[in-house]
N, C-alpha and C positions, 0 to 999 in steps of 0.2 A: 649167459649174457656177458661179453666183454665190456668191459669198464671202459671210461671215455679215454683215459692213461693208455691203453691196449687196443682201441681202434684204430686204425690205418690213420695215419695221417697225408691228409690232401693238401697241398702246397702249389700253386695257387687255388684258394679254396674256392670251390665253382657256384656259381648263382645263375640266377633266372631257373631257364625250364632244367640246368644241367643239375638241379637238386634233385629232380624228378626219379634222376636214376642213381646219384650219389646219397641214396637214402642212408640211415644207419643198419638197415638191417641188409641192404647190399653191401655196405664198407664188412660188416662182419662177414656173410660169406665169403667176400675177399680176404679175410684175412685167415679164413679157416682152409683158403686154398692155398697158400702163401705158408702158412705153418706147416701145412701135411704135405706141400709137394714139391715147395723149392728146394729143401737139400738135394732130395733126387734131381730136378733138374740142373743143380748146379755141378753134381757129379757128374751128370751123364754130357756136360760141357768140358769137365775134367778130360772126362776119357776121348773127347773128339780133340786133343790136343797130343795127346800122349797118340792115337794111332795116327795123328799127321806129321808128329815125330817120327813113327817108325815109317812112315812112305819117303818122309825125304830123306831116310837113314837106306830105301831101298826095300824096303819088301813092296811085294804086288799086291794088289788089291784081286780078291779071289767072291766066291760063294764062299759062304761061312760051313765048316767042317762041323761045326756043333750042332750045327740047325739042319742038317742034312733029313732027316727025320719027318720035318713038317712039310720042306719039300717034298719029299718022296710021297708021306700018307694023304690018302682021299680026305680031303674037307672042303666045306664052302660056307662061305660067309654068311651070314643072317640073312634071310629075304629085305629087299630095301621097301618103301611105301610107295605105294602107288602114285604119287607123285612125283617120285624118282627114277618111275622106270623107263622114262624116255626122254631121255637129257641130248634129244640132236645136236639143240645150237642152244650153247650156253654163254649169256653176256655178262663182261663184269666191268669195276670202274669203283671208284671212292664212294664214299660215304656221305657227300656231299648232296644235298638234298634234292636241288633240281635235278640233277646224274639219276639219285637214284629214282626218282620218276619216270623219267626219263626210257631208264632199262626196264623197269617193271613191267613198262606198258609197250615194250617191244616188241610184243609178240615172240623173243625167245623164251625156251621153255622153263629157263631158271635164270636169276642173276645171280652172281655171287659179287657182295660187298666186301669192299677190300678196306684193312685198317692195315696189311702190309704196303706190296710193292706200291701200288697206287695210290700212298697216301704216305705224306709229310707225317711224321709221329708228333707234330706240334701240337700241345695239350688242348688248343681250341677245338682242333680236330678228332683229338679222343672223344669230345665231352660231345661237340655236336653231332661225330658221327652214331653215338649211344642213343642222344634224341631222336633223331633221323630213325632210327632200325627200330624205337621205339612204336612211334607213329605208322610205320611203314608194317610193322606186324597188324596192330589196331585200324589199318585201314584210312587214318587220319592226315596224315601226312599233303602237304600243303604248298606252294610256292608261288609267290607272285615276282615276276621280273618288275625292275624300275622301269623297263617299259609301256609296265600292265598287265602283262600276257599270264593268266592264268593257270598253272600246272594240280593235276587232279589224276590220281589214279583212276584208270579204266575199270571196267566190272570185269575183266576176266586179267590176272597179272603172272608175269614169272614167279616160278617157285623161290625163295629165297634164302640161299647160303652165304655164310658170313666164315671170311676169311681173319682170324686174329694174325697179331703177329708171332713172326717165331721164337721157339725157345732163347736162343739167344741175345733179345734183346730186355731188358730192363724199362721198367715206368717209372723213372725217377720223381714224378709228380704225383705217386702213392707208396709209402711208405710203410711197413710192419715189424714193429720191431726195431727202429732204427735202421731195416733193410728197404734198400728197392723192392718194390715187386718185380713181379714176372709181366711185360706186357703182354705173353700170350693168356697169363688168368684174369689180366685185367680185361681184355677184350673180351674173354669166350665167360668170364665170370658176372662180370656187367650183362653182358647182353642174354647168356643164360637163366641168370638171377630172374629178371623180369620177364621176360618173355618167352619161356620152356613152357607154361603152364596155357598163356594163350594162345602158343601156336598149336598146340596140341587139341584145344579146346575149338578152331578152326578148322581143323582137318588135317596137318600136318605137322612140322615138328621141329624140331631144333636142328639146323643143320650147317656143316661146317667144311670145310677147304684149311687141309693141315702143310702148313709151310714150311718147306728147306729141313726137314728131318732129316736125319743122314745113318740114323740106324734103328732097329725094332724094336730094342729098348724103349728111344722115346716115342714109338709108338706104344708099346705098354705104359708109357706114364700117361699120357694122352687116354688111355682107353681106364685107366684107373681116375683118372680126373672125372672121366664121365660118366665112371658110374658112383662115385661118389653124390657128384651134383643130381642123378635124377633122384638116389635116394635123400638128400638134402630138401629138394625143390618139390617131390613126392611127383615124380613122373614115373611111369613104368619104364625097369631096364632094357636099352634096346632102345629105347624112344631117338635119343641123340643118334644122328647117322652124321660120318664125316668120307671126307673125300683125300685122300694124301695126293701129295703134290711131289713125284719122284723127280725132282729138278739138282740135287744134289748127287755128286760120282758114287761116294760110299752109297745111297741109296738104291742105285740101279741094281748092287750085287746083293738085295735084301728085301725084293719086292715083295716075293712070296711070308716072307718072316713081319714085313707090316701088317700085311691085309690079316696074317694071323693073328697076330695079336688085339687088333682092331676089331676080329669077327665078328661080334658082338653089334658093333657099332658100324660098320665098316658100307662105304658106299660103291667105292671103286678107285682108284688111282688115273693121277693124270700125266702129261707127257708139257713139262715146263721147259722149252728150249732153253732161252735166252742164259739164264738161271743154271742148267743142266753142264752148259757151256763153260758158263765163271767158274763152277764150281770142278772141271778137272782142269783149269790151267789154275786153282785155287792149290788141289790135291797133287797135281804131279808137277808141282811147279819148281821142283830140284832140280827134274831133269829134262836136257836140251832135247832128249829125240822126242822129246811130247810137246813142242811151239808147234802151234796154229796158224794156216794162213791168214788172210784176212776175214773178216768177220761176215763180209757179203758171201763168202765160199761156203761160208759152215752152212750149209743148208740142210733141209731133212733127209737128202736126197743121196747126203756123202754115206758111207758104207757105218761107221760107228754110230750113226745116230739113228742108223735103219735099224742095226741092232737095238739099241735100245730101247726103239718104238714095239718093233718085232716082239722083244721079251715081254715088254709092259701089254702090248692086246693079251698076249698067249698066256700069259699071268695072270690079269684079271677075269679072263671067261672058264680058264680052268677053273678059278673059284668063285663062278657065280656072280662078278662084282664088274662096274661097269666102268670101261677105257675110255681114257675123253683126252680130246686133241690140245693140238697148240692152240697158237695164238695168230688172228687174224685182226693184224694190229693198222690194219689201213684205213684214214678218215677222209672220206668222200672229202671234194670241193666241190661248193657251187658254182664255182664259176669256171671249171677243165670238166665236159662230162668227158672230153677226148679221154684225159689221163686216167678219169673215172674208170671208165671201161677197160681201160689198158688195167688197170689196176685188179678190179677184179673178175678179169680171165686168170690174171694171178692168185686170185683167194679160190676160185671154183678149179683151179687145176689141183693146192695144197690141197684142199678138201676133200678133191677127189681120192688122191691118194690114201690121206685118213681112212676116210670111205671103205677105199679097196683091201686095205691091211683090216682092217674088222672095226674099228674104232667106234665107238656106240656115238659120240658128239664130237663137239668141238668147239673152241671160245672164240668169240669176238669182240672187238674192244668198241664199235659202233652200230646204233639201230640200225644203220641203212645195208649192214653187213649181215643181218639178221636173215634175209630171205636169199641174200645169196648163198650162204653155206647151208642156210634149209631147203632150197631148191637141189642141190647135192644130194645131201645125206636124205631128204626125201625116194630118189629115186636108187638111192643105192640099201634104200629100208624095204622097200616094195610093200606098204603097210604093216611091217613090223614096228615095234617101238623100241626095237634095239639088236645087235648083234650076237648077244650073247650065247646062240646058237653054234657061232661061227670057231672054234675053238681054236683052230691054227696050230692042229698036232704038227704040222708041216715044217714048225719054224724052230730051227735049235740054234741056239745061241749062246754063247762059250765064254769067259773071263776074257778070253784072249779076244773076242771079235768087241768086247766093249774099250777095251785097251790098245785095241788096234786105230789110235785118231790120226790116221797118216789121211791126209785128201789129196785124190791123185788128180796132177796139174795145179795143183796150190799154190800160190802165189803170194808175198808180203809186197805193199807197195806203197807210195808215199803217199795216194788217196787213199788205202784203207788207215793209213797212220792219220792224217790228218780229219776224218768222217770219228778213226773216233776218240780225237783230241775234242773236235768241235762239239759232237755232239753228246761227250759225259759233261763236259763244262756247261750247254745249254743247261740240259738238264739239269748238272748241281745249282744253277744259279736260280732256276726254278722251286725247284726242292726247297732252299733256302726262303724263301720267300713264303714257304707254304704249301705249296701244289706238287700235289704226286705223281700225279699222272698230267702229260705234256705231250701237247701234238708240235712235230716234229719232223719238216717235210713232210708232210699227210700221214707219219705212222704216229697213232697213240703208243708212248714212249714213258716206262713207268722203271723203277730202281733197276730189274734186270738188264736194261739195255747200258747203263750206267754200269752197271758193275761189269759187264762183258768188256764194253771198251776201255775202261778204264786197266783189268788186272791182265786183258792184251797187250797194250802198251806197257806195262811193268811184264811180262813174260818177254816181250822182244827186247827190252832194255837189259834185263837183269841176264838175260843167254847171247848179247847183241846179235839180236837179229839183220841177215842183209836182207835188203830189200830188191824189187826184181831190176834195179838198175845202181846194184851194188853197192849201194852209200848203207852202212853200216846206222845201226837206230842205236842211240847213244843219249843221256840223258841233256847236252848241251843239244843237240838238234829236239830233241821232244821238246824243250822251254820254247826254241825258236818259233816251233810249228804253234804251240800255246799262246805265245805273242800275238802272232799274226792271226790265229782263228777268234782270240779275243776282239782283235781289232774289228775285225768285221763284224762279230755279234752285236760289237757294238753298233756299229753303223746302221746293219738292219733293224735294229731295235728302234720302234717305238720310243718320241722323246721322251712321252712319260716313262719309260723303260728304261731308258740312258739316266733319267735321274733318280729314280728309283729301284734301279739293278741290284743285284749283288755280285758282278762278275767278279771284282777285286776277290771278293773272299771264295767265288767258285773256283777261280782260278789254282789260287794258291789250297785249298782244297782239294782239286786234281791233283796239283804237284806233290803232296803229303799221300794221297792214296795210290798215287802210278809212279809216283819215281821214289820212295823211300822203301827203304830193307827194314827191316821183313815186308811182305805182302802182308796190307790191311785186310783183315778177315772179312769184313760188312762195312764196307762204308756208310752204314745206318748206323751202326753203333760209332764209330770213327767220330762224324757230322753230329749225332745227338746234341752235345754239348752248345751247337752253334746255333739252333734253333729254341725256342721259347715253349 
């Protein structure tokens, strides 16, 4: 038993129902995760420092020479639960309670809760989205709008994954040892603690979405977390099933070496654009022959990102585990069905795609996008409940076709500079205020879209990019364009928005993370400090 001296300390300390989950015998399994596995993650932060030294010193980013072995030999991952084996159209979105109703009762096949990209880390948010995942396992879960309107789980709901945040960032509002925690033990230890044993006891099981990993390492710490905790919580090993999220460059050369390590646990891997994006103008951000056109260009469509969808099916059905798509981030209007529709023949053509390369699902950021990419991936299933048939010996893919980010006909231009001047400052100013996930010209728009636009404009700034009518991007023109796209947000905004804003501080927040040297690694960690 830890002594009251030795418990976690919670600052601001949580009341009402957030006691429910901040009990004393949950602050100690946080702290028994926090003793046994943060040195390792703080190492294994170490070492993502020291190899983005040697990338900008000039070495290439390869398949690992050491691990050549688990590529080569016959395995496959643990069978997943039957609950998991037909993940079509999978919806996600914050932790916030009407949302998660919302998704549950969408008729997709799972949701996964987000306490990362889609979610402000401000401590409100931790606590209520813990209660929220609470109720929501128990069935209990509740919501009355101010203007009466009722919200009630349906009798039949999406399967539920719960995305913590990633290694990298800190829970400065729990404490061990005089240290931060980890916010990814606070999320998966919280909501583990309590609820491994119910869901199990309901039919299924504790299940998770692993963010921005960037080598198999910490997927072995990850997979050592979890089987700690079932033997803690007294679940059987194997119970926990996770899903990695290949959204970072060093991860794309290490898919095979996650899911291995993971085996155990392992559900399948997914293809996170936006995220995938930041993170090689993140990785190869030394050098000029790897600047990006504009960010509407990068599509899935360009040759490097075929690759690395190509690797990721062929990767995951080689070993049993199941491929799931991007992100179909489009929010219906009621009042354009013109646009509506325009819109999605654009999500049922992406889909297709998916579809057609093997892809077992794929994510949506709204219900009403639920039966569109299910009507897809329905007739490209033909009553199967997944592709994993499909193994795509066909597809080889090489170091050099993922390094290969040239887009041919590519373009820099003073609308893509200015789309995303305006829209990382929208969104920081958002952010700031709370809210993590932001519609944004009709796309639900969460941390990845921010980080895209924002370490593009610091790639063309810091290699001075010309642009296609030759005016050179320079950090006195980025402030200009920041001027001017403030001004208008402001405009558009909502009076109570104009008085209650944050653009002041998004603004000069933009200009700290896209126009200063070095490149901010996470603008989650960066902003931490400015939120409550």
């Amino acid at each position: 038993m830890i002594t009251a001296s030795k418990r976690p300390q919670v600052h601001p300390a949580v009341e009402g129902r957030g006691l429910e989950v901040f009990t004393a015998e949950a602050l100690e399994f946080i702290a028994d995760l926090h003793r046994r596995f943060n040195p390792t993650r703080l190492d294994l932060l170490r070492r993502r420092g020291k190899r983005q030294a040697r990338v900008d010193q000039g070495t290439a980013l390869d398949f690992l020479k050491a691990t050549r072995r688990i590529r080569d030999d016959s395995w496959s991952i643990a069978p997943v639960p039957v609950d998991l084996i037909d993940r079509r159209v999978e919806i996600t979105g914050p932790t916030d309670r009407k949302m998660m109703i919302n998704a549950l009762n969408s008729g997709a096949k799972t949701f996964m809760a987000d306490f990362e990209d889609a979610n402000t880390p401000a401590w409100r948010n931790v606590v209520e989205g813990q209660v929220n995942l609470r109720d929501a396992v128990r069935r209990s879960i509740g919501y009355a709008s101010s203007e009466g309107k009722e919200y009630r789980l349906n009798r039949e709901v999406a399967t539920l994954l719960v995305r913590p945040r990633g290694w990298h960032l800190p829970e400065r509002h729990v404490r061990v040892d005089r240290e931060d925690t980890s916010a990814s033990l606070v999320d998966f230890g919280l909501f583990f603690f309590h609820n491994a044993r119910e869901l199990v006891t309901r039919g299924t099981g504790p299940y998770f979405y692993l963010p921005k990993m960037e080598s198999h390492l910490e997927a072995r710490l990850w997979n050592d977390v979890f089987a700690f905790a079932e033997d803690a919580v007294g679940v059987r090993h194997g119970t926990t099933k996770a899903t990695a999220l290949i959204e970072t460059f060093p991860a794309a050369f290490e898919m095979e070496e996650i899911l291995y390590e993971l085996r155990d646990h392992a559900a399948g891997l997914n293809a996170g654009r936006w995220d995938y994006l930041f993170s090689i103008i993140k990785t190869l951000r030394a050098r000029r022959d790897f600047v990006l056109p504009d960010r509407a260009q990068l599509t899935m469509t360009v040759p490097f990102m075929r690759a690395y969808t190509e690797l990721l099916v062929k990767t995951c059905h080689r070993r049993g585990a199941h491929a799931i798509g991007g992100m179909a981030a489009f929010v219906p209007s009621r009042k354009d069905p013109t646009a509506n529709e325009v819109a999605f023949t654009k999500v049922r053509e992406d889909k297709a795609r998916e579809a057609n390369d093997g892809f077992d699902g794929t994510w949506v950021a709204h219900p009403d996008l639920v039966p569109v990419a299910g009507d897809v991936f329905d007739r490209a299933l033909q009553g199967r409940p997944n592709q994993l048939g499909r193994t795509r010996d066909n597809v080889d893919v090489t170091a050099r076709d993922l390094l290969d980010v040239r887009v041919p006909g590519g373009t820099t231009t003073e609308a893509g500079l200015r789309s995303n001047v305006r829209v990382a400052i929208q969104y920081l100013e958002a952010w700031l205020r709370g809210t993590g996930a932001v519609t944004i010209s009709n796309l639900m728009e969460d941390t990845a879209t921010a980080e895209i636009a924002r370490s593009q404009v610091w790639q063309w700034v810091h290699h001075g990019a010309r642009l296609d009518d030759q005016v050179t991007v320079n950090e006195g023109f980025v402030r200009q364009v920041g001027d001017e796209e403030v001004d208008r947000l402001r405009m558009q905004a909502e009076p109570s928005a104009q008085a209650s804003g944050r653009f002041r501080e998004a603004r000069a927040l933009f200009d700290d993370i896209a126009l200063k040297e070095p490149l901010v690694d996470f603008l989650t960690s960066h902003a931490y400090p400015l939120i409550e």
